[in-house]
N, C-alpha and C positions, 0 to 999 in steps of 0.2 A: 620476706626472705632476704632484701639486701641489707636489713639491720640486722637481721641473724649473721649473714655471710660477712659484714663489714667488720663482725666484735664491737657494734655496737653494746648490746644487751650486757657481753663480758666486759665491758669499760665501765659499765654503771654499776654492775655488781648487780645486776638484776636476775634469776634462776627464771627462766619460764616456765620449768616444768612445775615448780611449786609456789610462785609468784599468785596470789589472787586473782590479780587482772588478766595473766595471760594464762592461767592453769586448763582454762578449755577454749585454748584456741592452739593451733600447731603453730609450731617453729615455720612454718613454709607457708600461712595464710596471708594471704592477698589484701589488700582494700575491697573492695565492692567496688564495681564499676559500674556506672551507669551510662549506654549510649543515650544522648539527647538531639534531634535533630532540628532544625532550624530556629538556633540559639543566637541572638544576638553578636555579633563577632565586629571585630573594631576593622578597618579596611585596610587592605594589603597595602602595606609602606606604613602604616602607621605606627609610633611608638610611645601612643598613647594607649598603654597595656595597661595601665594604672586603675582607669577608671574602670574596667570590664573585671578586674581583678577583688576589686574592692564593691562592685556590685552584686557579683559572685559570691563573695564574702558573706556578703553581709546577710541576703538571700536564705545562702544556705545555713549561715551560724543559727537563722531564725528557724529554723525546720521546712524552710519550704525546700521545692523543687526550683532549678536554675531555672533563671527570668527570662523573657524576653522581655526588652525595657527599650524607651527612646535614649540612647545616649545625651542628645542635646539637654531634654528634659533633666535628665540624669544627672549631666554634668553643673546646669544652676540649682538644683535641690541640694547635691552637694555644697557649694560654693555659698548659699542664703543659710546652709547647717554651719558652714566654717565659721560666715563673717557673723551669725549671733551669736556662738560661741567665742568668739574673740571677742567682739563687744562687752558680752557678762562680766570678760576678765579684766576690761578697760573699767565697768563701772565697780568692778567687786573693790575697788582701790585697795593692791594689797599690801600687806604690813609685812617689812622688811626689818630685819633680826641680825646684829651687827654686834660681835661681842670684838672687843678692844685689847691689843696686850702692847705691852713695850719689845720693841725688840732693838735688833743693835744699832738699825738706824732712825729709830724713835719708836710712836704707837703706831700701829697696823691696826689696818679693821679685818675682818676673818667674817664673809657673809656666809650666815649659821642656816636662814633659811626665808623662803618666801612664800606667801602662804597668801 
């Protein structure tokens, strides 16, 4: 309803009435809500929202239902996913792409791409 009510839809040029995607759904349909009770929650004062956000995430992107998860656990599975992916990017040695021109105060390099 408040993308309807904002103009959003009218800014993209999107018709819901004849749109595919939203042709059988109303202008006024909601999300689905689902209450879940005693769901992992980060502790009051904290603004480490990050990591419950992105476990969330990740959870649901997968089809499942929101986790209950150990954060600490959480927080080094993430951290041992970062540092081997950064590693791979240390040993991938990438090739770096450098086209050359004259300009007015001599050659410039112009980095084209890194890969």
């Amino acid at each position: 309803m408040y993308l309807s009510k904002s103009g959003f839809y009218k800014k993209k040029g999107i018709n819901i009435s004849s749109h595919p995607k939203y042709k059988s759904h109303s202008e006024v349909d909601s999300f689905e809500i689902i209450h879940v009770n005693d769901i992992t929650q980060q502790h009051e004062g904290s603004l480490d929202c990050g990591l419950y956000v992105a476990a969330y995430a990740d959870h649901i992107s997968k089809g499942n239902l929101v986790p209950t998860f150990d954060p600490d656990f959480t927080r080094i599975q993430y951290a041992s996913l970062l540092w081997n992916y950064g590693m791979q990017k240390i040993q991938a040695e990438p090739t770096v792409t450098v086209r050359h021109q004259k300009g007015q105060s001599g050659f410039i390099g112009m980095l084209i791409s890194v890969t």
